[in-house]
C-alpha positions as CSV (number, residue, x, y, z in Angstrom):
1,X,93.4,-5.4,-122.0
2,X,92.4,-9.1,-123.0
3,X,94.3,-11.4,-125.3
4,X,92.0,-10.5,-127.8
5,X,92.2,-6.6,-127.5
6,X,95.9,-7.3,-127.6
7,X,95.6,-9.5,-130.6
8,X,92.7,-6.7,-132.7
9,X,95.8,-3.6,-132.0
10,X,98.6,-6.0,-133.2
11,X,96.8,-6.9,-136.3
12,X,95.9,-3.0,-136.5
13,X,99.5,-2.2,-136.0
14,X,101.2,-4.9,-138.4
15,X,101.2,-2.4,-141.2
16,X,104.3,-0.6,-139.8
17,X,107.7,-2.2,-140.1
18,X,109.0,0.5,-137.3
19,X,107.3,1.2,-133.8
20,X,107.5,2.4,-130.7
21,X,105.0,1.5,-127.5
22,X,104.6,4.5,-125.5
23,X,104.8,3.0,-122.0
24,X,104.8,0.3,-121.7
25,X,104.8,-0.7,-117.9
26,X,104.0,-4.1,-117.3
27,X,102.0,-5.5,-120.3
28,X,104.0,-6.9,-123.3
29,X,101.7,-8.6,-125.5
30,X,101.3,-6.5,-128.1
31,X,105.5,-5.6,-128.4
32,X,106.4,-9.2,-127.8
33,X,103.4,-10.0,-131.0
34,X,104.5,-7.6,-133.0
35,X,108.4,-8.8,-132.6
36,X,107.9,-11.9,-133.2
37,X,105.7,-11.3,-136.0
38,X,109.3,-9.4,-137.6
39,X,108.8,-5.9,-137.1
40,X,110.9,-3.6,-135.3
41,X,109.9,-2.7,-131.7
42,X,111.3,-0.3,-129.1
43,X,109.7,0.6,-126.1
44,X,109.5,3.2,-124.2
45,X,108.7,4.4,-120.0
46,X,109.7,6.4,-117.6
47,X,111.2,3.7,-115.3
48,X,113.2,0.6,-116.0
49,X,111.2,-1.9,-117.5
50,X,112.6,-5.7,-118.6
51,X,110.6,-6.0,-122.1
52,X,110.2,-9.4,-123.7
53,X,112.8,-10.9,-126.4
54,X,113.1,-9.0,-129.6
55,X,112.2,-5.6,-128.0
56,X,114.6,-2.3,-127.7
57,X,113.9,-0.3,-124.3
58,X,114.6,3.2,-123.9
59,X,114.0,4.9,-120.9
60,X,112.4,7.9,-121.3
61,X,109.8,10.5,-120.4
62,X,107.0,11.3,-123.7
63,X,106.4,14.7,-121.5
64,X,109.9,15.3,-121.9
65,X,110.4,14.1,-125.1
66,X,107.7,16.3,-126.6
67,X,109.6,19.4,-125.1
68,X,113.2,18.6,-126.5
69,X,114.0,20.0,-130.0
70,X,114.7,16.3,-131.2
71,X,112.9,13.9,-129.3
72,X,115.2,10.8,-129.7
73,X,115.8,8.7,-132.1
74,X,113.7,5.8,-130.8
75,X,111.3,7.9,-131.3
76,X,111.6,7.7,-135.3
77,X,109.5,4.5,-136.5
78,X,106.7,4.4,-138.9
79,X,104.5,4.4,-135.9
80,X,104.2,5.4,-132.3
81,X,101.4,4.2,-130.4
82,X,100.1,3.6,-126.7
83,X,97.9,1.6,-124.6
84,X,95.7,2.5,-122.1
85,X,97.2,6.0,-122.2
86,X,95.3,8.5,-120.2
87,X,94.3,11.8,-121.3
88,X,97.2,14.1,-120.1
89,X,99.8,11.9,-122.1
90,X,97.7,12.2,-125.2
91,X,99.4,15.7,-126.3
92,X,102.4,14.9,-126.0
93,X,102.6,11.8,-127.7
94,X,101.4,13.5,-130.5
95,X,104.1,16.5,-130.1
96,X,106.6,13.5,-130.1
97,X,104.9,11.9,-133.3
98,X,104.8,15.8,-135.3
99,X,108.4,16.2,-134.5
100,X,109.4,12.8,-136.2
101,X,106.7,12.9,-138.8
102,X,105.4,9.6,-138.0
103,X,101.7,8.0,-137.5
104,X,100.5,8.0,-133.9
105,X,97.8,5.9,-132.3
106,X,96.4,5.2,-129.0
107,X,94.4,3.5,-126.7
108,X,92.6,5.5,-123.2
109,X,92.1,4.0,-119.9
110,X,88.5,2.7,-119.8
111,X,85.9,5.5,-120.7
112,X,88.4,8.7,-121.2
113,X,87.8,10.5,-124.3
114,X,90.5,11.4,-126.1
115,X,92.6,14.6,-125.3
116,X,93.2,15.2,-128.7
117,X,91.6,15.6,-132.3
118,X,91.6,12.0,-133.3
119,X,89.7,9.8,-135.3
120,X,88.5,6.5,-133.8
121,X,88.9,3.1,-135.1
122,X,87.2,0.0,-133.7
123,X,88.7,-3.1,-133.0
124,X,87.6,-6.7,-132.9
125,X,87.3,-7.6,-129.4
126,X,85.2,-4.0,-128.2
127,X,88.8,-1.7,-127.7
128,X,89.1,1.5,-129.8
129,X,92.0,2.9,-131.2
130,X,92.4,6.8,-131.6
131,X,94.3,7.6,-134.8
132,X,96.0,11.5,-134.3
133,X,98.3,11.1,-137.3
134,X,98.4,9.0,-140.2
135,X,100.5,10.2,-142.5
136,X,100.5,7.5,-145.2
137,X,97.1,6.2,-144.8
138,X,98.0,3.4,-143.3
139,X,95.7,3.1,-140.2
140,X,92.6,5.2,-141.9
141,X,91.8,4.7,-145.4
């Protein structure tokens, strides 16, 4: 994802006080942005990741998380969200985002649709971003 992918979610996300990246592997930008912009990030993967200054990590398994009766409390933010998700973590992340009542976006992996009923929202910089939930309007007017 370029800087300016990274730099069209970030503005996208900057709405929500609360989020959670859905994992994150290797590529900070848009936690570390949206930290040091104020706003409250945790992250989240299945194996230990060192995330930049300013973000929470969790490790933890969406798959798993969608099919525990409370998915974890990291998971309760104004927002969950992923990047460069592909198609068979796009249920769950939603599952996890129902359970916590809380808007949910993502990115897919180059030309994957979405595996889920979402609407899409173009960036600046030629990404889209699925919206699944929106509960307050926030995303999707």
């Amino acid at each position: 994802m370029s800087d300016d992918r990274r730099a069209a979610v970030r503005r996208t996300l900057a709405g929500f006080e609360r989020v959670c990246e859905v994992g994150i592997g290797t590529r900070h930008g848009v936690a570390a942005g949206l930290a040091g912009d104020g706003h409250a990030v945790t992250a989240t993967d299945v194996v230990e990741r060192d995330p930049p200054g300013g973000v929470a990590f969790v490790r933890d398994d969406v798959v798993a998380a969608a099919d525990r009766g409370d998915p974890g409390e990291h998971y309760r933010v104004d927002c969950v969200y992923a990047l460069n998700s592909p198609p068979e973590l796009h249920r769950p992340l939603v599952r996890v985002a129902d359970a916590v009542d809380t808007a949910c976006c993502f990115t897919t992996l180059g030309g994957d649709p979405p595996a889920v009923d979402a609407t899409p929202l173009a960036l600046s910089g030629g990404d889209t971003l699925y919206v699944a939930r929106d509960p307050d309007g926030v995303l999707v007017e």
